[in-house]
C-alpha positions as CSV (number, residue, x, y, z in Angstrom):
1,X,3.4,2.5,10.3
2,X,-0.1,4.0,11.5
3,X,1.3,7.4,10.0
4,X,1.5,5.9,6.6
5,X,-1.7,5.1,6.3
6,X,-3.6,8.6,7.4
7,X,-1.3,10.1,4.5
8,X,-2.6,8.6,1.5
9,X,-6.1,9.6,2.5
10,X,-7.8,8.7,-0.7
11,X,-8.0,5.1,0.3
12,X,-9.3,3.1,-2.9
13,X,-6.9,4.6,-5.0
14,X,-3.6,4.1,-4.1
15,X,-4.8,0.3,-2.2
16,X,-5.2,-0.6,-5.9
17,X,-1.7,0.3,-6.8
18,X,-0.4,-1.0,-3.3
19,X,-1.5,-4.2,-4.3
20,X,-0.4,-4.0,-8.0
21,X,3.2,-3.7,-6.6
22,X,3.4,-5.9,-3.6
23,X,1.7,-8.9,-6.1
24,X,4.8,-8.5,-7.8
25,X,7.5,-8.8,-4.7
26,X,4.9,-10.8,-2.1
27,X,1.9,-12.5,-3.7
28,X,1.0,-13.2,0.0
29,X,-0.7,-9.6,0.4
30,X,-3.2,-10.2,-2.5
31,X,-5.3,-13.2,-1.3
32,X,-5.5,-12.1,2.0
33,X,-7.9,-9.2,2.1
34,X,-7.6,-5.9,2.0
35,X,-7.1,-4.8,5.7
36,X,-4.9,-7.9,6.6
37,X,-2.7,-6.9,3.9
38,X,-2.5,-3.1,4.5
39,X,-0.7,-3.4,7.9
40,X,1.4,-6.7,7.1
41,X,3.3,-4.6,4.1
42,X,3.3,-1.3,5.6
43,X,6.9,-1.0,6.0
44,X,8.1,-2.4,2.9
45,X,5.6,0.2,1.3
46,X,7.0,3.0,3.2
47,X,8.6,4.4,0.3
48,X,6.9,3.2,-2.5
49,X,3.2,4.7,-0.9
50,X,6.0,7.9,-0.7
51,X,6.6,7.7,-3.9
52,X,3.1,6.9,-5.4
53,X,1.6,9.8,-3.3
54,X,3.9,12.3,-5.0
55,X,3.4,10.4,-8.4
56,X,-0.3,11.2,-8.1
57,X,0.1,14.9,-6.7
């Protein structure tokens, strides 16, 4: 899970997309805070941040 994170290093970027698709599936995520809802979906995001990072490379 920490490893995740330290792979997408541009932060802002790809939180805004995080959140885009986990409103979708979990509308939990979004009105809890960024940082509460970075680790909380971090392994349903495993592939999807995957998948976004090589979207934006």
């Amino acid at each position: 899970m920490l490893l995740v994170i330290p792979k997408p290093i541009p932060m802002p970027m790809p939180i805004r997309y995080r959140h885009r698709h986990v409103a979708t599936p979990t509308p939990t995520p979004t009105p809890t805070t960024t940082p509460t809802a970075i680790p909380i979906p971090t392994p349903t995001l495993l592939p999807k941040s995957r998948s976004i990072a090589l979207s934006f490379l």
